[in-house]
N, C-alpha and C positions, 0 to 999 in steps of 0.2 A: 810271557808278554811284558811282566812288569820291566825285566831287564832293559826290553831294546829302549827305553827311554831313559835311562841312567846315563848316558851324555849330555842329556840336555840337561843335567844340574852343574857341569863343568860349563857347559857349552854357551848357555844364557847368562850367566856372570859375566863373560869375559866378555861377549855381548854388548850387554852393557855398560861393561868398564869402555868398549872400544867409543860406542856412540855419547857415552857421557863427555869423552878427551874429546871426540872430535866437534862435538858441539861448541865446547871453552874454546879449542883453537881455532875454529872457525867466526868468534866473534859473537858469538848467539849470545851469550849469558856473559856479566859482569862478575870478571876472575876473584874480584875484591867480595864476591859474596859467594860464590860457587867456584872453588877450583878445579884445575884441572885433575884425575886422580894420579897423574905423575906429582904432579909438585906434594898432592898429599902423603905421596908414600917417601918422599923425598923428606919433607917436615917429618914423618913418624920415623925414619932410621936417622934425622937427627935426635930427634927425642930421646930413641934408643942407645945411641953412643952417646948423651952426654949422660945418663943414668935417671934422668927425669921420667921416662913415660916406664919403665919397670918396676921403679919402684913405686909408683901411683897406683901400678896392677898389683903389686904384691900388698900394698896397704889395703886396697880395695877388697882382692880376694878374700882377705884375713878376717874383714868383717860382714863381708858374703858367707863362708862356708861356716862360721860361728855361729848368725843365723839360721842359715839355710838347716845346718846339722841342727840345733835345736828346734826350731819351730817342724822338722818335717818329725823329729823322732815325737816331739807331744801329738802333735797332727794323727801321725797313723796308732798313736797306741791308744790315743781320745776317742779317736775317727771307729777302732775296730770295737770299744767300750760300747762306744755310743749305738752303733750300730748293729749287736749282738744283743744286750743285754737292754729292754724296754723301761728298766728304772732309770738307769743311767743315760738314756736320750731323754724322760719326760725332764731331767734333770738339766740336761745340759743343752737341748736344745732351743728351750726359751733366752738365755741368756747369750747364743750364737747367733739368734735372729734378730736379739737388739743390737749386738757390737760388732757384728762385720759387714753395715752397711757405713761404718765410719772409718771417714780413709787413713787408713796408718799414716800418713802425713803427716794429718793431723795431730796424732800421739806422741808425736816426734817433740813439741815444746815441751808436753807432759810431761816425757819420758829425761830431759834436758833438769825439768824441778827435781824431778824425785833422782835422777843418778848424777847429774850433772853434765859437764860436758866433752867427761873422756868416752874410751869404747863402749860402755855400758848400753847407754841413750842410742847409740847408732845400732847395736847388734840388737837391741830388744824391739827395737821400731822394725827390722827386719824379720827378727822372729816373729813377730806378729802376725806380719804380713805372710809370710809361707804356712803357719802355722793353721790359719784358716782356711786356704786354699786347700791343701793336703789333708784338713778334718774332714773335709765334705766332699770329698772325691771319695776317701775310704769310706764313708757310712756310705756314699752312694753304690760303691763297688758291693758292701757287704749286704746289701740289703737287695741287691741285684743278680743276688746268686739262687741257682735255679734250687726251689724247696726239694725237689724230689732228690739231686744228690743229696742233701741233707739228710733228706727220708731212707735212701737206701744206705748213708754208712749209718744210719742207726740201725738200720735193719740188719746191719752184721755185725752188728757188737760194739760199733763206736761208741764212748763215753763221751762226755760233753768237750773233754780237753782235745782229745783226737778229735772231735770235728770241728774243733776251734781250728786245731794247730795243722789239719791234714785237709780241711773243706775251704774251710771260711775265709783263712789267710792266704791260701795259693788261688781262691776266687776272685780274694779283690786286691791281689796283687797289679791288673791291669790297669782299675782305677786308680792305682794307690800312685804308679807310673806318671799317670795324666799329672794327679797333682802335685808331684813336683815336678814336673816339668814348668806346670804354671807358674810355681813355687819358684824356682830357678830365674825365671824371668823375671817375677816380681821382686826377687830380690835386686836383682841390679838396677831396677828402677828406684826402689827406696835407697840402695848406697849413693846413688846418686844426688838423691833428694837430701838424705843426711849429712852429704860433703858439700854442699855448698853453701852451708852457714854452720857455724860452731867448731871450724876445723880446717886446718894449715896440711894434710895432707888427703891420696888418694887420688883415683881416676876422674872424680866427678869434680874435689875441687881444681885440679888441674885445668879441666875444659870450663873452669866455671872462670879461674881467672884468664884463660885466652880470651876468652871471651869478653868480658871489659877488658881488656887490653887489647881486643877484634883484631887478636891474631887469627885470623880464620881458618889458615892450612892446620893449624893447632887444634885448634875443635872439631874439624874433622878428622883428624888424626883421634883424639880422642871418642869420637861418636863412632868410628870407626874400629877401636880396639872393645870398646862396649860392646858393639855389635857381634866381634869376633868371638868374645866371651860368651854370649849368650849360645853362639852355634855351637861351641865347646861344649857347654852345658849339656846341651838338647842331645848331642852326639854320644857325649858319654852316658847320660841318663835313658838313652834311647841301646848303648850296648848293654848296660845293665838290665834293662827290661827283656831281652833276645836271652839274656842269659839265665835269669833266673824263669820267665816266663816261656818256655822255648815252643809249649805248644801251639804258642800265638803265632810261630814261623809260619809266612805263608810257602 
């Protein structure tokens, strides 16, 4: 069933792409604020031959996957602490419920005092931010696992490691998925957030200076390779899940 709708992920993009062009050339919308998406892909493969919009991705990524890798590996080995062991959440969970209603944004000056203003401040404001997404997926995964599997590898001689390492982590391996995926997104949000003050390169300050310059095919071009990135993410973080979680195949 699910297949016969796997067109329409091709189908309605393009879709899209068609009624967006013909809208612009039709006159509907002002080109100086909404392009057409020819001319923007025209701006993005100059961007590409003159060396400016790859290497803004490669700056970007650099300080994407730095985070992402740090805050998701605290996240799940916090996230599985926390939610195994009943010491370690009364411990850890009051101090998770006063600080992550505070937007990493915000941490981003803190983080500028205490490292200053090379990679440090941009990748720790990113860690942050995945770091707590991906804690609270995994306690939720791990704490959402049915007691009676639990009950029954004890009942055959599991030791507490083996139902750590055989139960509890291939339980909430689903959860652990979700958050980074969220994690993933969230990060490109803050790189973006952290490049547009304190720093001469990257994707975010790139579209930040088209933008006072209202080169506009430029900022969509940039909003646009963001966006690309994110589906990247979700794609690859979505095979990894098929592969390691396979029983979730439908």
């Amino acid at each position: 069933m699910l297949k016969r709708y796997r067109p329409l992920r091709i189908i309605s993009p393009i879709a899209f792409l068609l009624l967006w062009e013909g809208v612009v050339r039709l006159g509907q919308v002002n080109q100086l604020l909404i392009p057409a998406p020819a001319s923007v892909l025209y701006a993005m493969i100059d961007l590409t031959l003159d060396g400016r919009l790859p290497w803004a991705i490669a700056v970007s990524l650099n300080r994407v996957l730095q985070g992402f890798i740090y805050g998701s590996l605290l996240g799940i080995g916090l996230g599985l602490l926390v939610g195994w062991f009943r010491a370690v959440e009364d411990a850890v969970d009051p101090l998770v419920a006063a600080t992550y209603p505070i937007p990493k944004s915000a941490l981003f000056p803190l983080f500028i005092l205490w490292f200053g203003l090379g990679e440090t401040s941009k990748v720790m404001t990113i860690m942050i931010g995945v770091l707590f997404l991906v804690l609270i997926n995994t306690v939720t995964g791990v704490k959402a696992i049915d007691p009676v599997l639990i009950k029954a590898a004890r009942d055959l001689g599991a030791n507490q490691r083996q139902i750590f390492t055989k139960v509890v982590i291939p339980g909430a391996l689903p959860n652990i998925f979700t958050g980074l995926r969220l994690g993933a997104g969230t990060a490109l949000i803050l790189v973006f957030i952290t490049e547009i003050e304190a720093t001469k390169a990257g994707l975010g300050f790139l579209l930040w200076e088209s933008y006072q310059l209202l080169l506009v095919k430029e900022v969509f071009s940039c909003t646009i390779a963001f966006g690309i990135l994110g589906v990247l993410s979700t794609w690859i973080l979505q095979w990894l899940e098929r592969l390691l979680c396979p029983w979730r195949r439908a």
